[in-house]
N, C-alpha and C positions, 0 to 999 in steps of 0.2 A: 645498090649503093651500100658498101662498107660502115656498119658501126661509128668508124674512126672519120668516118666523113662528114654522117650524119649532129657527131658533137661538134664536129669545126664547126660548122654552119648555124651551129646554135649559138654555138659562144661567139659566134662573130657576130649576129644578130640581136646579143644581147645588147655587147660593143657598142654598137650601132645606134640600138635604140637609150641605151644610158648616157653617150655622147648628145643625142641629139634631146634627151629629156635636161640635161644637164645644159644646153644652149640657151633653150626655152624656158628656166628658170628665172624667175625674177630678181636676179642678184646681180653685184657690180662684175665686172669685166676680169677682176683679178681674181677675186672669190669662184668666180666661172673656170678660168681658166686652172687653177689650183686643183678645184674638183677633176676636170679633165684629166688632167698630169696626172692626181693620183690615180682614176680609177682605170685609166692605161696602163698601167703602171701592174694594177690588181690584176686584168686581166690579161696582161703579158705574162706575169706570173703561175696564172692557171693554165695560159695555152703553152707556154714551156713546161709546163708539169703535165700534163696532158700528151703532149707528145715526146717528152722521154718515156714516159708509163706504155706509149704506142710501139716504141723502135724498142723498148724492153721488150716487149709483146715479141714481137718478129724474131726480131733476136734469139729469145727463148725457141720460138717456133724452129726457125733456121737451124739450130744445134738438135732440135729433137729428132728434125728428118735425116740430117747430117748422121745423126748416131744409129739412126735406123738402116741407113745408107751401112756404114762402115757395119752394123750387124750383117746385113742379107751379103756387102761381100766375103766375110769371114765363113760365111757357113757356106758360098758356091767354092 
């Protein structure tokens, strides 16, 4: 299992568990639902940042082989 798999699953599990900590809070229904909204919100934020910093990743990767490519055929 890939690096990049293993932090999805974390941060989804965070998600998860701050959602459902955030239900079971002792507070009114709008104040609940507020928190909700925001802290979806935070962690859309991270996992959009997170996965451009991923396809940055590849991307980089992709042109490195690419260039190594176009080396080995300039030298046959």
């Amino acid at each position: 299992m890939g690096l990049e798999k293993v932090l999805l699953g974390a941060l989804a599990g965070v998600a998860v568990g701050v959602v459902i900590g955030v239900l079971f809070a002792p507070e009114k229904g709008s104040v609940t639902r507020k928190k909700i909204t925001q802290k979806s919100e935070d962690y859309a934020d991270i996992l959009k940042s997170k996965f451009d910093e991923f396809v940055d990743s590849v991307t980089e990767k992709v042109q490195d082989m690419s260039d190594v490519v176009s080396e080995e055929k300039a030298k046959a």
